[in-house]
C-alpha angles and dihedrals in degrees: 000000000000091000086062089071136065101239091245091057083051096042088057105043091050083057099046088049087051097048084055108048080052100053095055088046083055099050093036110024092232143053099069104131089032093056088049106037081049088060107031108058094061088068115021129028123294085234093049097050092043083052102047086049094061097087097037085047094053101037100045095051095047087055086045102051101035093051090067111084111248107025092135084064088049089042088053088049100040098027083113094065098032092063095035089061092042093055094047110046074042087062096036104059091053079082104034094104095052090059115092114253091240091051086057100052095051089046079051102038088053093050085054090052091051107049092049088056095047097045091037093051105031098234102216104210112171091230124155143195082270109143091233093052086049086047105057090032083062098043102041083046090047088048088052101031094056097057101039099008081238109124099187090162083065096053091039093051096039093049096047088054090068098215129177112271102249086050095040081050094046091042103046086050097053089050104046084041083054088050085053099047089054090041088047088050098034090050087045100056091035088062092228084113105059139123103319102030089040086063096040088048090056094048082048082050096051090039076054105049100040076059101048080056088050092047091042089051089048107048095090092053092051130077097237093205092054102043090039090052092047081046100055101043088046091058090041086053099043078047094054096044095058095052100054096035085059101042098042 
């Protein structure tokens, strides 16, 4: 797909996905690997896109969590799914090349799925701080996130906690910020970030971050619940589309 496009094109549409997604992180507080694993993968590898989110992912959710007062009180209560993600996605995208481009965008394309209906329909599961609950929301994230960058199980799980907003904020954060330390590390190690796609994930980082400021400047001048439902059913239709494009 890549080879279709002259690398500037490609340059510059990796940036204006990432100012986006951004920009819709910034306004709702969520949605930020959705929006962009929706987009990516129509014009770049799968691999490629899971690999340039690493550092955005990471850095816009550190910013994100530790901006909230009392998140070392929320790290001491969730570290145990916060290092059980982490390990996971860590031990996940050792094995991401290996996996054929068509099997990544259905794995993709049904993260996306799930996380619009979730999110469309309010799932109501009775979870709980529980360790073992922490421990299979990480896992089954880490399983999910390694492969599209998408962690659906997260946003499920933190939603259904019904936490206050400043903690939901704070939590989701340290969880997705956990998914991006063991991205940074797996991709690393992996040598898919290396040289070329390390400083094309910092220019995605910088793109991210100038829209996390927009959507955060915005987000008073929005209705949340309009733009949060287009938004939805756009994601679940750019996830469906990946999955039957690739079967049939």
């Amino acid at each position: 797909m890549i080879a279709e496009f002259p690398a500037i094109a490609v340059t510059l549409g990796i940036l204006a996905v990432l100012l986006v997604s951004g920009t819709v992180k910034g306004s709702l507080g969520i949605g930020f690997p959705a929006v962009a694993m929706s987009i990516l993968p129509i014009f770049i590898d799968p691999a490629l896109g899971v690999t340039l989110m690493a550092l955005p992912i990471f850095v816009t959710n550190g910013y994100q969590f530790l901006s909230v007062k009392g998140w070392p009180a929320v790290v001491r209560q969730y570290w145990i799914a916060g290092l059980s993600v982490a390990v996971t996605i860590f031990l996940v995208v050792q094995f991401v090349a290996e996996v054929p481009s068509r099997v990544i965008n259905i794995l993709v394309g049904l993260s996306l799925v799930i996380f619009a209906l979730a999110a469309l329909f309010k799932l109501d599961l009775k979870v709980s701080p529980h360790p073992g609950w922490q421990a299979v929301v990480g896992i089954s994230s880490g399983l999910i996130g390694g492969v599209s960058a998408v962690k659906a199980p997260i946003m499920i799980y933190t939603v259904a906690l019904k936490l206050p907003r400043e903690q939901f904020i704070c939590l989701a954060g340290f969880l997705f910020f956990s998914g991006g330390l063991g991205l940074v590390g797996g991709t690393f190690t992996a040598a898919l970030l290396n040289g070329t796609t390390f400083l094309l994930s910092v220019a995605a980082t910088v793109a991210a971050l100038i829209g996390f400021q927009l959507g955060a400047a915005i987000r008073q001048k929005l209705s949340d619940q309009v733009f949060r439902l287009a938004l939805l059913w756009i994601i679940l239709f750019l996830g469906a589309r990946l999955i039957v494009v690739n079967v049939f």
